[in-house]
C-alpha positions, 0 to 999 in steps of 0.5 A: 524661774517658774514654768507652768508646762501645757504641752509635751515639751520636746525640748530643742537643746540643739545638741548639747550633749555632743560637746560634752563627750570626752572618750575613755572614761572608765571606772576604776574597779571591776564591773562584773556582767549579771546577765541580760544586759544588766551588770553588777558594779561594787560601789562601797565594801557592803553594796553592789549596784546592779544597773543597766547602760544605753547607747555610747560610753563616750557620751555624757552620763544620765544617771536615773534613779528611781523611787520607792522600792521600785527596780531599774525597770520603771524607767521605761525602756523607750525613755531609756533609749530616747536619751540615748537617741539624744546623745547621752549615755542613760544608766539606771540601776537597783537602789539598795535593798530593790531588785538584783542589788545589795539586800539588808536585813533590819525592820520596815514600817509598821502602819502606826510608825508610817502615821508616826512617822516614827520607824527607826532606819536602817540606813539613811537617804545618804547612805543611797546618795553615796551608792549612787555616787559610788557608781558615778566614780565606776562609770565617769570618774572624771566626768561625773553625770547629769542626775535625774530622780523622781519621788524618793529618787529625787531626795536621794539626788539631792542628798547626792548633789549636797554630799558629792557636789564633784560627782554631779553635773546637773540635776533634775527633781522630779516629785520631790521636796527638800525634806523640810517636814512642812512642805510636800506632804502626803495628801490626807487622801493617799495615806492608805496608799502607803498601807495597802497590803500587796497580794501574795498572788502575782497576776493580782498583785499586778493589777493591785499596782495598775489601780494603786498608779490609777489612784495616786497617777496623772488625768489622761492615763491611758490603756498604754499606762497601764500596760507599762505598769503591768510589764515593768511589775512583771519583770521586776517580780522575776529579777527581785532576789530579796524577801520583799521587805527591802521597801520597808525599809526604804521607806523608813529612810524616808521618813527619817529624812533630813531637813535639806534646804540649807544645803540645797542653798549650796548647790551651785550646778544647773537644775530644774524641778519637775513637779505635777499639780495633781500629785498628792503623794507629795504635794506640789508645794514640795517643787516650789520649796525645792526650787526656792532653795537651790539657786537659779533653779528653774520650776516646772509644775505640769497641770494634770501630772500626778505622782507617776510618769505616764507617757504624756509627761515623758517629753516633757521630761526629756526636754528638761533633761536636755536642757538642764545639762546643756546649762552645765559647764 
C-alpha cells in the first residue's frame, strides 16, 4: 500500500497500546544505573548497551534505534515522552561504539574506501541488530517490542526483524532500503556530505552539523530545527566516552551491508515505511524497494521530508508508530 503523506498526521489508533500491556516483564540479568536516567544493560559478553526508559514498564516497548553515529539523543526528548504520553513505554539507547556504550577498536573509512565503498568492518550491521536484540530480552523477554529506526537504524531493525523475528513486534523503517546496492543510493550531490572533516572546536563543530542537516535536511526546517540540532549535539559531545572514531567504523558496517530483500519476503509482522522524497542520503527509492519486499508493508513517502526528522514530520511519525503496532497481534 502506498500513502503519499500532505499533512501532520497525528494518527488516531484509539488506544491500541492499552490492550498490549502484560505487567512483570523484567529482563533476566543485571541492569546497572549510569546516572541521569540512563542505565547500562549487558547484552552479549563484549557489549554493553546504555540506554534510557520513558513512562510505565508495563506498557508495550518501543525500541528507537538511531542512525549513523548518532547517540540516544537525537531522539528528541518531546518525541520520546509523546510515546509515552500514547501508552507505550519508549527506549532509546547508544548503538555500539557511540556515546556511553561499548567502544571497539579497528579502522574506519577512508574518503577512497567511502567512493569504493570498499572499507573492511569491524563488526557488521548484524552484530548491532543482535545488541538490540540482546537489550529486547533485558527489557520484554517475553513481550518483545515495536522497532522503530531511521537512516542507518532502520537497516540494523531490518536486520533485526530477519535475525530475531521472536524479538519484534512490529516495525517501522524510517530512511531506509533493503541493502540491495541499486536502490536508495546517496544522491551524487551528498557525496561530500560523508566527507566532511568536523572541527576539532566545539561551538564550531556544532554549527558545522546545523548547516550539514540544513544541506542534507527537510524544506520548512525551522530556527526550532536548528536549536534541537544544536542541544542534541551538545549533550552527546559531554556523554561520548570514545575517541570519536566509533563512526567510522559504523559506516564501514554500512557499506558492507547485505543484500536483505530475500529475507524481508519473510518478515511476517505489521510494518510501515517512512520515507521523504526530497532525501538524497538514500534516495527515496530505497522506501519503495523496502516496501516491496516485505509483505503487506504499507509506504509512506512525505513530499518535502529529507534525510532528517524535523518537527513537522514527528506527528506523522508517531502516528505510524501508533498504528502499526495496533496491527500487531
Amino acid at each position: 500500500m502506498n500513502e503519499r503523506a500532505t499533512r501532520e498526521d497525528e494518527g488516531a489508533a484509539g488506544g491500541a497500546a492499552a490492550g498490549d500491556r502484560a505487567a512483570g516483564d523484567r529482563g533476566l540479568h543485571e541492569v546497572v544505573d549510569a546516572g541521569a536516567g540512563e542505565q547500562h544493560a549487558t547484552v552479549s559478553p563484549e557489549v554493553q548497551l546504555c540506554f534510557e526508559a520513558c513512562g510505565r514498564p508495563a506498557d508495550p516497548l518501543v525500541l528507537l534505534i538511531t542512525g549513523l553515529g548518532l547517540d540516544l539523543c537525537w531522539w528528541r526528548d518531546v518525541f520520546f515522552t509523546r510515546l509515552a504520553d500514547r501508552g507505550f513505554h519508549p527506549v532509546r539507547f547508544d548503538n555500539r561504539d557511540v556515546g556511553r556504550s561499548t567502544h571497539f577498536h579497528g579502522p574506519g573509512v577512508s574518503a577512497l574506501q567511502f567512493l569504493r565503498r570498499t572499507a573492511k568492518p569491524t563488526y557488521t550491521l548484524a552484530d548491532m541488530a543482535d545488541d538490540a536484540a540482546g537489550l529486547i530480552e533485558h527489557l520484554a523477554p517475553r513481550r518483545g517490542a515495536h522497532v522503530v529506526g531511521a537512516s542507518m537504524g532502520s537497516f540494523i531493525a531490518q536486520e533485526l526483524a530477519i535475525r530475531h523475528p521472536g524479538r519484534v513486534r512490529s516495525l517501522v523503517s524510517i530512511m531506509g532500503r533493503p541493502g540491495d546496492r541499486s536502490s536508495g543510493r546517496v544522491a551524487k550531490s551528498m557525496l561530500p556530505e560523508f566527507i566532511r572533516v568536523t572541527p576539532a572546536d566545539p561551538g564550531r563543530a556544532v554549527e558545522h552539523l546545523v548547516k550539514n542537516f540544513r544541506r542534507i535536511g527537510s524544506v520548512n526546517r525551522t530556527a526550532e530545527d536548528d536549536e534541537d540540532v544544536r542541544i542534541a549535539m551538545r549533550r552527546s559531545m559531554t556523554r561520548e566516552q570514545g575517541d570519536g572514531t566509533g563512526s567510522g567504523r559504523q559506516l564501514a558496517a554500512i557499506l558492507a551491508e547485505r543484500d536483505r530483500t530475500s529475507d524481508l519476503r519473510h518478515v511476517e509482522i505489521p510494518t510501515t515505511v517512512i520515507h521523504g522524497l526530497r532525501d538524497r542520503v538514500v534516495l527515496p527509492s530505497g522506501g519503495r524497494a523496502t516496501a516491496d519486499a516485505i509483505p503487506n508493508a504499507q509506504l509512506v513517502e512525505v513530499p518535502g521530508m529529507g534525510h532528517d526528522l524535523p518537527r513537522w514530520v514527528s506527528p506523522l511519525v508517531l502516528g505510524a508508530i501508533e498504528r502499526t503496532a495496533a496491527r500487531a497481534r
